[in-house]
N, C-alpha and C positions, 0 to 999 in steps of 0.2 A: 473687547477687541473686535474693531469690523472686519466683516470677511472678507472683501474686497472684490469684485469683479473679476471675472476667471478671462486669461485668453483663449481664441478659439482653439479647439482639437486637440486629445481627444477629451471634451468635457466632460462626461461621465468620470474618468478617472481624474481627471481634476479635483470636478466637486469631490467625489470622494476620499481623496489626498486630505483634503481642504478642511471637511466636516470632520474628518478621523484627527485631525492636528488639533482641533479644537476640544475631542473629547481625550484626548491620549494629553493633552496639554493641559488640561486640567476646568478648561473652558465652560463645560458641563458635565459636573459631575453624573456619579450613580443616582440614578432617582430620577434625574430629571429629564423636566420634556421638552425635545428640542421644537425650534421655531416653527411655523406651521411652511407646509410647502410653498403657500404664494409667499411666505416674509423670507423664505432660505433662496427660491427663483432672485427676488428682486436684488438680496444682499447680492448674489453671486452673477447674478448678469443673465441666468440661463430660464429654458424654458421647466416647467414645474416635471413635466416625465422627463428630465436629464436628471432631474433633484430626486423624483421619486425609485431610479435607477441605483443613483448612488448609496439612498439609502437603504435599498436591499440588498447591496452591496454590503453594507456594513452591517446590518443585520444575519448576514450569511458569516460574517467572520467575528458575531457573536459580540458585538458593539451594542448595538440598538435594539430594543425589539416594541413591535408596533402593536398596539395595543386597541379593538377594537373601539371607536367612537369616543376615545380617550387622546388619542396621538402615538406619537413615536417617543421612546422613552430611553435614557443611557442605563444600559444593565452591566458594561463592563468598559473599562479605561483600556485595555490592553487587549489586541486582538485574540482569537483561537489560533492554535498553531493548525494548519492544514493537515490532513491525511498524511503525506507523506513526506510532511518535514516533522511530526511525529514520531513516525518509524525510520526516520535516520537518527534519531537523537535517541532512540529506544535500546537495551540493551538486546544483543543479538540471542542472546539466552528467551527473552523475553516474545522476542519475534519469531523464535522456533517455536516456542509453547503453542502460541497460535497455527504459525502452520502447521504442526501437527495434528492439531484439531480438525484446517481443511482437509489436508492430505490425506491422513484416515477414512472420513467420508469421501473424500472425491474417488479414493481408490474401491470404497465398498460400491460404488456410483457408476464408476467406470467400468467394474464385473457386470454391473445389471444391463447395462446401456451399450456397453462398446460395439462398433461396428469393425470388418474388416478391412477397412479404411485406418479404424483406430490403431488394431494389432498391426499394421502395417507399419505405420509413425512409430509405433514403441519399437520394434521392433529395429527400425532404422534407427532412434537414438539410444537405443544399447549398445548397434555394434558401434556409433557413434562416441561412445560415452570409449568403449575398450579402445578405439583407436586413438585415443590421449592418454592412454594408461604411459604412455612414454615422453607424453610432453609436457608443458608447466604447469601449474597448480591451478592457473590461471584455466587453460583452455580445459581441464581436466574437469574445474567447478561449473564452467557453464555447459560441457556437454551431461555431465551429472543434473542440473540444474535442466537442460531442455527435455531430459528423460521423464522426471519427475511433473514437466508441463505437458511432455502430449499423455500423461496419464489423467491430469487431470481434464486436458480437452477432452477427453473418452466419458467424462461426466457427464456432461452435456449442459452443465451449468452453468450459465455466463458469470454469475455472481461470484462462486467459486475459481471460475476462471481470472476474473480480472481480480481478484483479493493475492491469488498465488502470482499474477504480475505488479502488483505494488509491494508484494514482501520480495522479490526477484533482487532486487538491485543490495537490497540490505544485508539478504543472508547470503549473495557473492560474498561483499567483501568481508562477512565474517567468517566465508566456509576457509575464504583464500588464508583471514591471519588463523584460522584454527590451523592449517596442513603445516604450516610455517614453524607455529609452536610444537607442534605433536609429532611432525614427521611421520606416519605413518603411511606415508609410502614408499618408504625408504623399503620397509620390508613387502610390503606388498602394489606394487604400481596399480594396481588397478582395482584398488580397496571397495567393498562394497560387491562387487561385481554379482558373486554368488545371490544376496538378495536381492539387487535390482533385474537380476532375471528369473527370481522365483517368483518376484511382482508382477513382472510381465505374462507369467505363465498361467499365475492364477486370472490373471485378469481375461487372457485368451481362455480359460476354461471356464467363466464367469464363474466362478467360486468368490461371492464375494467375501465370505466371510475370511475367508485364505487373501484374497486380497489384504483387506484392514489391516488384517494379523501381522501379516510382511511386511506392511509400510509402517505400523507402530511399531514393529521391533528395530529395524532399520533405522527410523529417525530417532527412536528414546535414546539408541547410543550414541548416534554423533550428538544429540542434547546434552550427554551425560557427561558427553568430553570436553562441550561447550562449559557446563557448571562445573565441571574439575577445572577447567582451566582458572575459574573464578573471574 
């Protein structure tokens, strides 16, 4: 099947569309090695770095991979699922196990490192977090949820930092249907309260080891309520 000449803009995602149709369609299989870049420019009408774009393009989403003084080669029919269409399709059980693992360090990180700038920010999203103790689950989860980020901004770790905002959006919506099913604020509004300021405290006295302690115990139980729920 010819590949036919692309219209202009934006070519890069063209070609790319174009060559992914051809391996997702069965076109070329596993194993084999696609055309060389001046025979993929001429099929498709474009210049050879729009071709060579494309294919790093699909290379990154785990199609192709380019093999030195050999060519470019099909290693998969069906793309990689990105980062964070991943972790929406992930169980929320499964995406706390993880954060917990940052949170733990970020919190033992945030004892060694914090400035009083940091205890400042926690400090504002505690009484932030209590001032929802009477409103919806909703705004209740994301001042919970920004408590727990300017702890980790107190790390100083951008890594850690941007990993707890790619699990942010996923363990909203599973903190929101956990309070749903479990109600537990029915008996207490402002659930947690006591150890998100024992976190803050230790973290202001850089105890980190009281740190860790506090944010493991704190999240193994909403985990724990996560896996009863099943």
């Amino acid at each position: 099947m010819p590949l036919g000449s692309l219209r202009p803009s934006p070519l890069v995602e063209q070609a790319t569309k174009r060559l992914r149709e051809q391996i997702t369609g069965g076109h070329w299989p596993i194993g084999s090695r696609l055309p060389g870049e001046t025979t993929l420019a001429k099929e498709l009408g474009i210049g050879r770095s729009t071709v060579r774009e494309a294919l790093r393009s699909l290379a990154g989403a785990g199609l192709v991979q380019p093999r030195q003084g050999a060519g470019v080669f099909v290693i998969a029919t069906q793309p990689v699922a990105d980062w964070p269409t991943r972790l929406r399709r992930a169980a929320v059980s499964d995406v706390y196990e993880v954060r917990m693992l940052v949170e733990v360090q970020a919190a033992r990180l945030a004892a060694m490192r914090r400035t009083d700038e940091d205890i400042t920010a926690m400090r504002a999203a505690l009484e932030g977090r209590r001032a929802t103790a009477s409103a919806s689950d909703a705004a209740f989860i994301d001042a919970d949820i920004a408590l727990h980020a300017a702890v980790v901004a107190a790390a100083r770790n951008p890594v850690l930092t941007d990993l707890f905002a790619e699990f942010a959006p996923v363990l909203r919506e599973g903190l929101i249907s956990l309070l749903d099913l479990i109600d537990v604020r029915t008996e207490e509004t402002n659930h947690g309260d006591a150890a998100h300021a024992a976190l803050v405290r230790a973290v202001e006295a850089r105890d980190a080891e009281e740190a860790a302690r506090v944010a493991q115990a704190e999240l193994q139980d909403t985990l724990g309520r996560l896996l009863a729920r099943g």
